[in-house]
N, CA, C and O of each residue as an XYZ file, in Angstrom:
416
protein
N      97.247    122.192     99.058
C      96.954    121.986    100.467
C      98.055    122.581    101.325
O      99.216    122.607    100.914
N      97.644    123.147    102.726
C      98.780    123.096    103.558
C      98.571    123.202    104.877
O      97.362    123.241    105.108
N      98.963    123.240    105.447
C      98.692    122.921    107.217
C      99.680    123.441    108.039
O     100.586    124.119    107.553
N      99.625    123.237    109.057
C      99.470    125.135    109.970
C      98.857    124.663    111.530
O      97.882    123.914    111.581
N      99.548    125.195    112.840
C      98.825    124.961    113.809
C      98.897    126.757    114.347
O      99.614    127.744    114.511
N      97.357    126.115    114.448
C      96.551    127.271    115.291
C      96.024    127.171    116.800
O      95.201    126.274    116.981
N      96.375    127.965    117.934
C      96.081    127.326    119.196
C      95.622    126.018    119.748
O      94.608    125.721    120.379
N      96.704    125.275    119.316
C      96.572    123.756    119.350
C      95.543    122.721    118.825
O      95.199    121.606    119.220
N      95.191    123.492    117.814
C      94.386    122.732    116.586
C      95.281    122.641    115.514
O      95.844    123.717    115.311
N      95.627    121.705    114.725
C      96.218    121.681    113.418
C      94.696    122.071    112.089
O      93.625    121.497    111.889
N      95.235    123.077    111.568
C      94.539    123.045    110.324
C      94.962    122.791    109.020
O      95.712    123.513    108.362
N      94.466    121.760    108.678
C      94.646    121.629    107.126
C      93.518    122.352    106.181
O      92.288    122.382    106.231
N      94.286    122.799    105.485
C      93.338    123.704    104.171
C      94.087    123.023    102.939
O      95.247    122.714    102.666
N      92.340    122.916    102.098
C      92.862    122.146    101.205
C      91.683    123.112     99.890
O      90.652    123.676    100.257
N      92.025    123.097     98.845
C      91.639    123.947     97.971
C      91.394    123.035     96.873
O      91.830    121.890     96.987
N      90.571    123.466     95.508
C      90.120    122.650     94.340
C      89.519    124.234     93.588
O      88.777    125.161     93.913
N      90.436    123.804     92.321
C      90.058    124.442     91.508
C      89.554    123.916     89.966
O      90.290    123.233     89.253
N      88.664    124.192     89.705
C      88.413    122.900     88.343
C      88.422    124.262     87.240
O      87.870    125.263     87.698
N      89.009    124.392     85.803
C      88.709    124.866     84.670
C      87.786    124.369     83.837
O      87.689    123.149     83.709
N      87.125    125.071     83.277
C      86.277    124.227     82.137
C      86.305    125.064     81.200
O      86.586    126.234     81.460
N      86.001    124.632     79.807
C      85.952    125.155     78.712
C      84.991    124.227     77.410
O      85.167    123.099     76.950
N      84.052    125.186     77.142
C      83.304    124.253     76.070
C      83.686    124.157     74.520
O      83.775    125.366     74.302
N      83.920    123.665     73.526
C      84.990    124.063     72.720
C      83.721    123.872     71.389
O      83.843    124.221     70.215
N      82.508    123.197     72.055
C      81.750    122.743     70.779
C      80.624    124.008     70.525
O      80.702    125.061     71.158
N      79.448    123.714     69.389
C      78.955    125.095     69.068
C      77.623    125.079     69.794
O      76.855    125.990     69.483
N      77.297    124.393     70.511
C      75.953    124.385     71.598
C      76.207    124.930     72.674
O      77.426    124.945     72.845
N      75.491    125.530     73.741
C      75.616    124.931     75.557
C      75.796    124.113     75.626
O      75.780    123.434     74.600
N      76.125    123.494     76.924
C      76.367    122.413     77.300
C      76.173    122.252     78.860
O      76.768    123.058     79.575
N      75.216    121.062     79.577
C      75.189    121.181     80.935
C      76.072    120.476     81.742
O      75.944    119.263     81.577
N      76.941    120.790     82.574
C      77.900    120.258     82.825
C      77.568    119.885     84.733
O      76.918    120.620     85.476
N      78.162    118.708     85.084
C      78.461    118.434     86.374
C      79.416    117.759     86.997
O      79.726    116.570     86.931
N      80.037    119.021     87.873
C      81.817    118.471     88.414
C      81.004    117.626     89.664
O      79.850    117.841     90.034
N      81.896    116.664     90.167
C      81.792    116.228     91.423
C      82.688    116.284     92.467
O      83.294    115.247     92.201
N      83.105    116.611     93.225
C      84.250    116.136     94.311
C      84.142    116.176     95.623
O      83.347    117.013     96.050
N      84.781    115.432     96.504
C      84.587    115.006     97.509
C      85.477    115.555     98.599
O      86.641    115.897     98.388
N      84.875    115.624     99.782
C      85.155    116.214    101.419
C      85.189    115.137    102.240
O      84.478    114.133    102.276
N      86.406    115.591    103.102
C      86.221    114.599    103.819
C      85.071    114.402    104.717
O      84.322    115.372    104.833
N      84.641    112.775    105.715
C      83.249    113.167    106.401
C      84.093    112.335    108.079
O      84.441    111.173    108.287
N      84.139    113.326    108.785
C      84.506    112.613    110.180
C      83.313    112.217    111.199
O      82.184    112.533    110.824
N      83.402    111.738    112.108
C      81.876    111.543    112.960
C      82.557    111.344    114.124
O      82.105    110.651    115.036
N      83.949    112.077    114.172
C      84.226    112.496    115.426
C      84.409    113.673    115.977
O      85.268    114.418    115.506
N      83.617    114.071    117.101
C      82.655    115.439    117.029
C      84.056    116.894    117.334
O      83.837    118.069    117.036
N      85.084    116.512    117.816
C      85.946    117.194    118.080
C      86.915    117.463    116.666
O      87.801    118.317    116.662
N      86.619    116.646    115.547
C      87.333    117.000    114.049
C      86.423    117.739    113.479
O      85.312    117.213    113.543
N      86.458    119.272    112.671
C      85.744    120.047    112.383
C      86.055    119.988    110.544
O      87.170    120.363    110.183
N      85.201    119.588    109.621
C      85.569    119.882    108.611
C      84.800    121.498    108.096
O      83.677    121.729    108.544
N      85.291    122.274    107.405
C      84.514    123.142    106.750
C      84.545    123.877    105.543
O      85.423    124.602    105.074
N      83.585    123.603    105.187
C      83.949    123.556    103.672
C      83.118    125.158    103.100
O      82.028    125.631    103.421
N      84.347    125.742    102.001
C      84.431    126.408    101.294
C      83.894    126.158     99.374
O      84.246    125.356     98.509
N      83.013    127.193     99.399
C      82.545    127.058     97.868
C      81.019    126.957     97.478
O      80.230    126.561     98.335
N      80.615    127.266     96.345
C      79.413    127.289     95.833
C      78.843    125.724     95.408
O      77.821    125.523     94.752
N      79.801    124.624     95.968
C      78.942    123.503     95.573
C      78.025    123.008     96.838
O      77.924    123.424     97.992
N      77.316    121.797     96.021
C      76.254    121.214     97.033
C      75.984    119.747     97.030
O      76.343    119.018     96.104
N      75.430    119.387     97.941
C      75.686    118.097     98.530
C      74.161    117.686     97.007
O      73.142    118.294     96.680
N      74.839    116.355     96.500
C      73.604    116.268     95.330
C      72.631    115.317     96.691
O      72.649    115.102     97.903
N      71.661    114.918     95.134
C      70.213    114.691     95.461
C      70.452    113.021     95.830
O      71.074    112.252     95.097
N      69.803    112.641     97.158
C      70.169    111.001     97.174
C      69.040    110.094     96.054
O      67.912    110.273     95.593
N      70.013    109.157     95.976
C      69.757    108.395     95.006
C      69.592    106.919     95.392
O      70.336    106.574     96.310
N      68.778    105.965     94.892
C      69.254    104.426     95.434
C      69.746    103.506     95.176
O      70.093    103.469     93.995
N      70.067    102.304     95.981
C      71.078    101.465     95.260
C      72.618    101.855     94.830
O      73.077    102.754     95.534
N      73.340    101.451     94.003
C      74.299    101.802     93.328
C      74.432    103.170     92.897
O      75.612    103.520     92.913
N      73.528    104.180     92.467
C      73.560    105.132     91.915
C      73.838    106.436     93.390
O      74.103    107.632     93.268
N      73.643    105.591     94.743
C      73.618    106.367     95.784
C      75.358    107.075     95.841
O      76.471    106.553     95.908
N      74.899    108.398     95.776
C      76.732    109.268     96.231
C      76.981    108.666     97.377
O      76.346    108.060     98.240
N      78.550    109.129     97.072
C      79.237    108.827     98.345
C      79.177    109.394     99.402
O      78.299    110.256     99.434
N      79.895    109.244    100.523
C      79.542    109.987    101.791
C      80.470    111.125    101.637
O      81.665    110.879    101.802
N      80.076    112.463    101.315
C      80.810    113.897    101.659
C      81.312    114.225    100.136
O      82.391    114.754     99.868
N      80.300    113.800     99.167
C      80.212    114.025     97.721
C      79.601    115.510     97.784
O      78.818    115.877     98.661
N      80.071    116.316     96.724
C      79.846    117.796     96.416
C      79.366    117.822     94.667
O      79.766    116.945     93.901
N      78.795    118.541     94.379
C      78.713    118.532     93.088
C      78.560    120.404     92.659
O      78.101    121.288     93.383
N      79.107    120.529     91.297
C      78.701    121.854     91.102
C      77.982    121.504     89.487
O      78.388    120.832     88.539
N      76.649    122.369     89.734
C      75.856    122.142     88.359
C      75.805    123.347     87.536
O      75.068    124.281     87.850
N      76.546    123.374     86.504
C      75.850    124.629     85.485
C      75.650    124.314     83.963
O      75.535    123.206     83.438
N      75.636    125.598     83.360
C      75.249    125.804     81.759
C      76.199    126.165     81.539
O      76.789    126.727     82.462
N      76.868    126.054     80.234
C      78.449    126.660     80.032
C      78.019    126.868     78.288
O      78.077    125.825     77.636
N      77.638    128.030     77.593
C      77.474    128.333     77.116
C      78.601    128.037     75.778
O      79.790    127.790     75.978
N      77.866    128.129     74.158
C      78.887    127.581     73.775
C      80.249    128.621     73.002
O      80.109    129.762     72.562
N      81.201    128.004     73.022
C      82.629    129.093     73.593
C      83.127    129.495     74.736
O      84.216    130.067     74.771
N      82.601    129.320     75.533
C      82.579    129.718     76.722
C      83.959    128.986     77.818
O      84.579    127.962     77.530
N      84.178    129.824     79.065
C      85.042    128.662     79.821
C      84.873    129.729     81.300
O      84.753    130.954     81.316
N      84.921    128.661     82.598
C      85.032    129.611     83.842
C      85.794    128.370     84.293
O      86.356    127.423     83.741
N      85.547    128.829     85.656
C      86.747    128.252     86.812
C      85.798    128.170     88.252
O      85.137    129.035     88.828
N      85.997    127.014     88.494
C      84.992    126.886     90.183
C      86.275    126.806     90.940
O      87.438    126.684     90.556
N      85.839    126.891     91.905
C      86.638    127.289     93.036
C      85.907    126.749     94.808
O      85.085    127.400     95.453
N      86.422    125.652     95.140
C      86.045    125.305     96.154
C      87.312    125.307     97.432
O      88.452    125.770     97.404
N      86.538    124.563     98.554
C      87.690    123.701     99.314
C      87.051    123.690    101.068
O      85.957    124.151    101.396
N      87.941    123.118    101.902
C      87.472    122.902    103.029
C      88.929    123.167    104.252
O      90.100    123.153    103.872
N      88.561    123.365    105.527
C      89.476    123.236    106.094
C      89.298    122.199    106.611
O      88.317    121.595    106.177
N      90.106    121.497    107.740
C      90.207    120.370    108.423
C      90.393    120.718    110.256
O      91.491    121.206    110.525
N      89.697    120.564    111.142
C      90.310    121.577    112.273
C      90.634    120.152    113.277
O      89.708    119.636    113.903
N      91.975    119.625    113.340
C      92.306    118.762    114.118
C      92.348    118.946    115.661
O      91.315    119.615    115.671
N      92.635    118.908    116.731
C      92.788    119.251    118.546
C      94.397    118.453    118.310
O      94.679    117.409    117.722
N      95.203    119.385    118.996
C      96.634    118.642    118.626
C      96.740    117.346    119.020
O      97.353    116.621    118.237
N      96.294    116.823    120.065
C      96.193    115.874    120.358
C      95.500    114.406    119.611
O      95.503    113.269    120.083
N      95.046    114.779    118.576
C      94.319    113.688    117.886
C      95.195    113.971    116.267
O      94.695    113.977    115.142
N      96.172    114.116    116.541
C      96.408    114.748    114.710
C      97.618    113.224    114.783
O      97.989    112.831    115.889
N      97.990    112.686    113.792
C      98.592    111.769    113.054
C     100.114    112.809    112.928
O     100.361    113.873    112.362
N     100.714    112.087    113.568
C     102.501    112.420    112.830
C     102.726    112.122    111.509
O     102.466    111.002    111.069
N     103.214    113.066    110.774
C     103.498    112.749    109.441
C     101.848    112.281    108.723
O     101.636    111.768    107.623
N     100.922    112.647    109.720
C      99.492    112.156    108.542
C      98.852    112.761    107.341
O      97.954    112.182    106.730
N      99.244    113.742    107.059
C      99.017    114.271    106.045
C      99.946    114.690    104.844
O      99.846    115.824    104.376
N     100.760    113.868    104.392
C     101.574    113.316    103.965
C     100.710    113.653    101.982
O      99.525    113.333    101.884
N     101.201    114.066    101.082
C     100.798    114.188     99.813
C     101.104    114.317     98.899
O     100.564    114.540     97.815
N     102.716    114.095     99.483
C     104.192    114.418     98.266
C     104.472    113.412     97.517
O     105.389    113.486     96.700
């Protein structure tokens, strides 16, 4: 992650990289999950970077979380790749937290 002000927006960029590797002698279907943040205040801009997608809702308990991502594939067997996501964060200087993004 790192952060950065841009004409009085703070941006945080934050990145995810997942490896995978199948080690057994089949395919295998695999599903990463990870999560974005979700604001519902209209002046915080999240935007997100990457080939994942918001999964399928579900009910009850089994329902994702709010700003859940998932990436679905086949990973052939021997095989290994690398996904690659992430999002920025676009704060108004005025609404950003001192010291709020804090991750050390």
């Amino acid at each position: 992650s790192t952060a950065g002000l841009r004409g009085n927006v703070t941006v945080l960029d934050h990145r995810v990289r997942v490896e995978l590797a199948n080690r057994s002698a089949r395919p295998v279907a695999v599903e990463v999950r990870e999560r974005v943040p979700v604001t519902t205040d209209p002046d915080i801009r999240v935007e997100e970077r990457g080939e994942w997608t918001a999964p399928a809702e579900a009910p009850g308990p089994d329902r994702p979380a709010p700003g859940t991502r998932v990436w679905k594939l086949e990973l052939p067997a021997g095989a290994g790749t690398a996904l690659e996501g992430g999002y920025e964060i676009r704060i108004p200087a005025g609404k950003a937290l001192t010291g709020g993004n804090r991750r050390s």
